[in-house]
Every structure is written in C-alpha cells, then in structure tokens.
N, C-alpha and C positions, 0 to 999 in steps of 0.2 A: 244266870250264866256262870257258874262256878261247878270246880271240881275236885275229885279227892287230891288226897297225896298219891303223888305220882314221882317215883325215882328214877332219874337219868343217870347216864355218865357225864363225870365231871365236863367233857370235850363236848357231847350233845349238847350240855346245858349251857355253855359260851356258844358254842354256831347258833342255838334256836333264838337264844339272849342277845345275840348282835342282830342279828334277823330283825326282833320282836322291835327291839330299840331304834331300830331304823326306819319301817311302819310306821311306829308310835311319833317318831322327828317328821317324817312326809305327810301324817295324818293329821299333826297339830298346825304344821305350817302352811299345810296346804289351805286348809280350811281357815287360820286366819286372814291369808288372803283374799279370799271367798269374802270374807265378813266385812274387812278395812276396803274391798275394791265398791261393795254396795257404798260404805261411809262416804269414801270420799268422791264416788262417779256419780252425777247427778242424770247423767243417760241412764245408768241403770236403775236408780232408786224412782225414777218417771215411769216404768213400769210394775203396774201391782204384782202382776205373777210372780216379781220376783223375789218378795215377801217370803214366798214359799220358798224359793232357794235359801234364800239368807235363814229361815228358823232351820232346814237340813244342813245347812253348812256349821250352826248354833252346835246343833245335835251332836254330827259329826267332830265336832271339835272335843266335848266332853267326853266321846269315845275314846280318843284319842289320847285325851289329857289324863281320862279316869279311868275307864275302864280299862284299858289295854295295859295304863301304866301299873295298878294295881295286881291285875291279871298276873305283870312280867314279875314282881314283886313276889306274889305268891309260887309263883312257875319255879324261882331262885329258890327260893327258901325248902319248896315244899310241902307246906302249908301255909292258911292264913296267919300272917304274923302280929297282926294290928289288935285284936280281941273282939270281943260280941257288937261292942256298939259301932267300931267304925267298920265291922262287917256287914250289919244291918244296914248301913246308912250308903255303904258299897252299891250293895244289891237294890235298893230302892235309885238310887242314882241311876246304875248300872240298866235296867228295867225300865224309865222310866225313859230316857232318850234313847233309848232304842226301841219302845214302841212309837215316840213321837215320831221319831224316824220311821215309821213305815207307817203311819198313819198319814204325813207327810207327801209320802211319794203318791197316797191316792186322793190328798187335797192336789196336787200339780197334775194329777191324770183331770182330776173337776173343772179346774182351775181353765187347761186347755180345752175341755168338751163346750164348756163357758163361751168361749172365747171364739167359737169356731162357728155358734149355733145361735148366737145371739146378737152378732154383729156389731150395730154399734149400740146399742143396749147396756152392751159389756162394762162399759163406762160407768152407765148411770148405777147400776148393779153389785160392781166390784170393785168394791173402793177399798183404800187402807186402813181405814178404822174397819170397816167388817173383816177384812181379811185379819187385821190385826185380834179382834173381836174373838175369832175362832181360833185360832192358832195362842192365845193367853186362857182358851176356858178350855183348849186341850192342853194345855199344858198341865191347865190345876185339876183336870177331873184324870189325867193319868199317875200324877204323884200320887193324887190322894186314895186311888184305887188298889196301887201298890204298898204305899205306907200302911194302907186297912188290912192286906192280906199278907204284907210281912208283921207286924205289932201285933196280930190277932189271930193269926190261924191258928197256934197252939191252943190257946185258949178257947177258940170256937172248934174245935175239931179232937182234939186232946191228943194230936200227935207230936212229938218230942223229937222225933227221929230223927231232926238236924242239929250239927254238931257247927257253931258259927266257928269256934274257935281252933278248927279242925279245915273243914271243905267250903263253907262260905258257900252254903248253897241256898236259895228259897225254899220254906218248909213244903211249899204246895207243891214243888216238882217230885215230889214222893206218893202224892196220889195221883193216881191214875188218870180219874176221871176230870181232876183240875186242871192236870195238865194236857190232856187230849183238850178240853174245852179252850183255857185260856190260848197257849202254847201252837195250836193245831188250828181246829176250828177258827177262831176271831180272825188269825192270821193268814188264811183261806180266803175268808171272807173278804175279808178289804185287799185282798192278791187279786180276789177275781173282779171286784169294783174296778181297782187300777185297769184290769186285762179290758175289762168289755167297755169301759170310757176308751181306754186307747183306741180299743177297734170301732166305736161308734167317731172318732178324729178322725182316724183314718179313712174309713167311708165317706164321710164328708168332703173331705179335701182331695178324693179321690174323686165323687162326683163331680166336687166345682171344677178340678180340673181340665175333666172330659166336657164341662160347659163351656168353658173357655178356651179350649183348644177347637170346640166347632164354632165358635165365632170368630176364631180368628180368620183373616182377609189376608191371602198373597201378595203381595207389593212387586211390582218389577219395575226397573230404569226404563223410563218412555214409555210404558203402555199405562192406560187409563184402565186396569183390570176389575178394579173394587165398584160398589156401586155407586152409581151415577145419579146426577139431576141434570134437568134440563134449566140453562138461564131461558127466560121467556123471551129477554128482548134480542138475543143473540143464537137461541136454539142453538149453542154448543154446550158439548155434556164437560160438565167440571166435577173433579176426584171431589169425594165427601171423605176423605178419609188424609187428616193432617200429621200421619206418620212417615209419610215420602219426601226423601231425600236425594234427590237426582246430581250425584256427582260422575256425567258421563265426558270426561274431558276426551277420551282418548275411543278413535272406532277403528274398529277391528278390520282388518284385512281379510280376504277369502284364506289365507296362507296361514293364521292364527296368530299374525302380526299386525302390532300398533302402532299407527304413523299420528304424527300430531297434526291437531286441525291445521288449517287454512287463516288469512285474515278474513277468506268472505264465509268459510263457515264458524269461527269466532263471532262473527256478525251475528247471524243466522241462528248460532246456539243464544246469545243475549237476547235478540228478540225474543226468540221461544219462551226461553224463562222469563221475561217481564211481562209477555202475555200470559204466561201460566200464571203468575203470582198477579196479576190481575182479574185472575178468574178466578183464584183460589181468597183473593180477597171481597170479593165480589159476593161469593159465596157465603165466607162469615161475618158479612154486614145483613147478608140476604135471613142464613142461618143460625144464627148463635146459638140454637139448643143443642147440634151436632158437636160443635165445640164442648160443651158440657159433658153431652155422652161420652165423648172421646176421652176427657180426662177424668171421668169417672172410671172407664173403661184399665185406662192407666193405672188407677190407684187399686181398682181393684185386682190387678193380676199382681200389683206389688204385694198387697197384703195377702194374696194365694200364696207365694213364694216366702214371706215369712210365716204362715202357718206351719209352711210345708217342712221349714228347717225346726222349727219350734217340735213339731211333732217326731221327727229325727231325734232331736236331744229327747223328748220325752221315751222315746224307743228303749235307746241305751240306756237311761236312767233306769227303766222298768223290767230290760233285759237283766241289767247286771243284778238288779235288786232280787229278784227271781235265783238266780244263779247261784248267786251266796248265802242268800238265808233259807231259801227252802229246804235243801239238806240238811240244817242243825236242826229245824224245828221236826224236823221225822226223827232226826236223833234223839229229840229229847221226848216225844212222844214213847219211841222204843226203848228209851232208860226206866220209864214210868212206869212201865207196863213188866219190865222183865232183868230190870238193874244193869247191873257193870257185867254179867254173863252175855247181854248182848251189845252192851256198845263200849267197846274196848278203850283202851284208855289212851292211845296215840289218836285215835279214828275222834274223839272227844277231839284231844287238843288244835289238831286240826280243822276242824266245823266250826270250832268256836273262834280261833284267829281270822279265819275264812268270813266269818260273818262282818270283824269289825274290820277285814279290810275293804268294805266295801265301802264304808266311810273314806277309807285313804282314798278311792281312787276317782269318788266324786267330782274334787276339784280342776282332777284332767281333762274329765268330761265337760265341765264349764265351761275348759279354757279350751277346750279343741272345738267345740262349737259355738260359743258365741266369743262374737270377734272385741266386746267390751271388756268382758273378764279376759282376754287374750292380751288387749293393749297392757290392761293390769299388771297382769303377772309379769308382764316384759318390764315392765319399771320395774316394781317390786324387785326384781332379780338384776336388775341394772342391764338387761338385754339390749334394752334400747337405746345405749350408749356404744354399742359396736356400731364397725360399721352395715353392716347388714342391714341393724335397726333403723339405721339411718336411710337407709334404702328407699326401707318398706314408707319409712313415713313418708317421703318424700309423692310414692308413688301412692299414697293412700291419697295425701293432700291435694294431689294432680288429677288425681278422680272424683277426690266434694266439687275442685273448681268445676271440672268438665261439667258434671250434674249441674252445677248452679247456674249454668250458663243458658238465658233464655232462649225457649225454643221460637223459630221463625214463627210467626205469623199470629201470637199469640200478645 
C-alpha cells in the first residue's frame, strides 16, 4: 500500500494533513476502546465471537497507529523519509494487518453461520483456545508469507524495479500476474466466503422466523382462544398456554366509555380469577411438560431475536468492508497491468485513505449495535456522568428489575 512522490500545494497539504491526523486520533482511539471495553467487561469477554472482534479492533488499531501515521509522514514529506529497512518493515506490518483484517471479517461471517446451525453444540465446538488457536496461526502464516515475498522476491524473480527509499512500495505489485493473484483473486475469494455465509445466516434466521411466527397463539382479555384440555373430573377446558395476563379492571360502555366496577362485580371479578388460577394450577400439577415447552418456547424466540441483531452488525461490518476495499484492490490490479498512465495519482491517494478508514469506523459500528461496547464508550468519554446518562441508567436498571421479577404461576 505505498505510493510515488506526489507534489501538492503547500495549503492542499495542511487541509489533507489535518484531515489525515484526525482519522489517524478517531482510529487509534476508537479502537483502543474496542480492546480496554473486551479487558475490562466480563459480559463481553463470556462470549467467543467476540475474540474475533477484539483481533479486528487489534488490527485496526495498528492501521491507525502505523500505517496511516506513516502514510501522513510520507504524504508530508513527499517521499519515504525513514530509508530501506524501516520501509521494508512498514510494508510487511502494513500488509500484514490488513489481510488479517479481512481474513477476520470472514472468520466473524464463520463464526455467526456456526452459531446459527449448530445450536447448542456451539458451545462444545467453539471455544477460546480454538478460536484463540486460529486467529495466532493466522497471524504467523500472514507475517511470514509477506516477510518471504518482501526479503525474497528480488532474489527469486530478479526484479529491482522498486525504489524503498523513494515510493515504499511491495516489489511484487510490479508484476502483473502477483498482483492480479495475491491483491484480486485471494481477496475475491474470502469477499465471496464472507458474502454466501452471510446469506446462508440470513436464510436461516429467516426461516426460524416464519416458524415461529406460525406457532405463535393470539391471546385476548377473557376469551379461552389458544388450545384447550379438558380437566376430567370437572370437564371444564383450562388455557395450556401461561403467557395471559388478564388486567380487565375497567368495561366498556356501548358509548366507548369506561365506568368503574361495582362492589358486586369486584366480587364477581375475584371469584373468576381464583377459579381461573385454580384451574390454571390444576393444570400444572396435572401437566408439567407444557410448562417446559412453554419456556423453551421463550428462550427460543429470545435467542431468534439475538441472532437476528448479531446478523444486522454482521451486515454492516461486511457492507462497509465491501465498500472501502473493493475499489483499491481493482486499483491496484489496473496499476499492475498498465502503471501510473491509468491510475492517477489523487484517484491513488484517495482508495488508499478509503481503505484504512474503514478501520476508523468500526468501532461506531460496535457501539451503535451492541448495547455493552455502548455502556463502554459512555464511561470511557465520561457520558455517563450527564445527566442524560443518568437517565438512561436508571431506566435500564428498572427494566433488569422488571425482567427479574418472577412470573405468576411458576
């Protein structure tokens, strides 16, 4: 990812320099965020998958730190100003977390196809030493595949054509055919992995959906609608179904007015409900497997609904990732193929910031859909010291209570 000398005016080069420098501050920070909120949240470090965020957020931060700040360095000056070895050692860095980062984004496409088709399996399966396992022997089979073809292509190839202490580029983006394979090809390849895992999620979670919305059962105030059993010794039918909640204090008038009960139908409403909840306990003394179904029933549409978000962030992760690196890598195919007469050298600087802002904007993406890296960031920034913050917490902690609060009949 390096370029020739390329001459600005002095003024271009402070607006693109304050720019670049301001990315570079949102891309470092943001992502060590990312990394200190995994450290110190023990909700989130309880889930594997998100191994795989914390090594992109890894990645991402080294963008930020290294490559971009290097990049702005050279962008200033003109050329590479550092000499051959800390430009060698640039580009293997440089290369190196940036394919981990997209090798990355199609371990997290795995990761949720995993997670979606194996149930509770997933568990036994995917644990953090494997996950750990794969993301440490991808790490050393990509340094080491780059450090062999920066240290050795001249040697194995007899091409000289790059100039380190000049353009700071990889000797191999000068042939053609290296670069259509590594650069094009590979990066295709694991594009189209990520693409058809995502859509084989998506059909998934789109079928259980439509399963779980024809099993769902209409509930109304006073009517017995869901399905029935019969008690033998009473032959009345009792609701099998312990999600009704009958708060009918108040009945309606023909006029679409509400006049409040009576003492004798206060009476009348008591009765009712102790013989209902006499017959709804009747029942799960009679049936307890229904009870079961019921609250498997529960857990399973909870765990629909966090698929269904998980798959969301996976969206965005794989939209944006799509968006920003596909256009440099057809850039640097067409530089390979045909030089600097077809990819101009502002159309360059551009594709190449474009790539590593994708890094920058990761971390928003964390923190606008999952609501743990969200509490994060709001400390971290001291948000959560307004009042606002105070609000929210408030109104979060009044919603665990509500939840924890056991349900009747159970």
């Amino acid at each position: 990812m390096a370029r020739g000398t390329v001459l600005y005016p002095t003024a271009a080069v402070v607006i693109i320099a304050l720019i670049e420098t301001i990315i570079i501050t949102v891309t470092v920070f943001g992502n060590v965020f990312v990394i200190v909120a995994y450290v110190r949240d023990s909700r989130i470090r309880s889930k594997v998958g998100n191994l795989f965020i914390l090594n992109l957020a890894v990645t991402d931060f080294f963008i930020g730190a290294c490559s971009l700040t290097f990049n702005l360095s050279r962008f200033i000056v003109g050329h590479w100003p550092l000499g051959e070895i800390a430009c060698r050692l640039w580009l293997v860095l440089d290369y190196t977390v940036s394919w981990v980062s997209i090798l990355t984004m199609a371990y997290i496409s795995w990761d949720r196809y995993c997670m979606v088709t194996m149930g509770l399996k997933y568990k036994l399966c995917q644990t953090k030493k494997r996950v750990g396992l794969i993301l440490a022997s991808t790490w050393a089979i990509v340094i080491g595949f780059f450090s062999f073809l920066e240290f050795t292509w001249s040697s194995m190839t007899g091409q000289t054509n790059a100039d380190h202490s000049e353009t700071c580029r990889m000797a191999f983006v000068y042939n053609r055919f290296a670069t259509l394979f590594i650069n094009f090809i590979v990066f295709i390849t694991v594009l189209a992995v990520a693409v058809v895992l995502n859509c084989f999620v998506y059909l998934n979670i789109r079928r259980r959906t439509k399963e779980s919305d024809d099993r769902q059962i209409p509930l109304y105030c006073n009517e017995q609608i869901p399905k029935q059993t019969s008690d033998a010794a009473t032959k009345k039918p009792v609701c099998t179904s312990l999600h009704v909640k009958v708060s009918c204090h108040q009945k309606p008038t023909s006029m679409g007015k509400t006049i409040s009960p009576t003492v004798g139908d206060t009476r009348s409403m008591e009765a009712a409900r102790s013989k209902r909840e006499a017959s709804i306990n009747s029942f799960e003394m009679a049936s307890p497997d229904a009870i079961r179904i019921d609250l498997r029933d529960k857990n399973s549409r909870n765990r629909l609904v966090k698929h269904r978000k998980a798959s969301i962030v996976l969206s965005i992760l794989t939209g944006c990732f799509i968006l920003f690196w596909t256009p440099y890598k057809i850039m640097t195919v067409v530089f390979a193929f045909c030089g600097s007469n077809c990819a101009s050298a502002v159309l360059w600087e551009v594709l190449e910031v474009m790539v590593w802002c994708n890094s920058t904007i990761n971390p928003f993406i964390y923190a606008a859909t999952n609501v743990h890296f969200r509490r994060n960031f709001s400390h971290f920034l001291f948000l959560d010291h307004w009042p606002c913050g105070t609000v929210h917490r408030k109104d979060h902690h009044t919603a665990e209570a509500r939840n924890r609060q056991p349900v009747k009949g159970f």
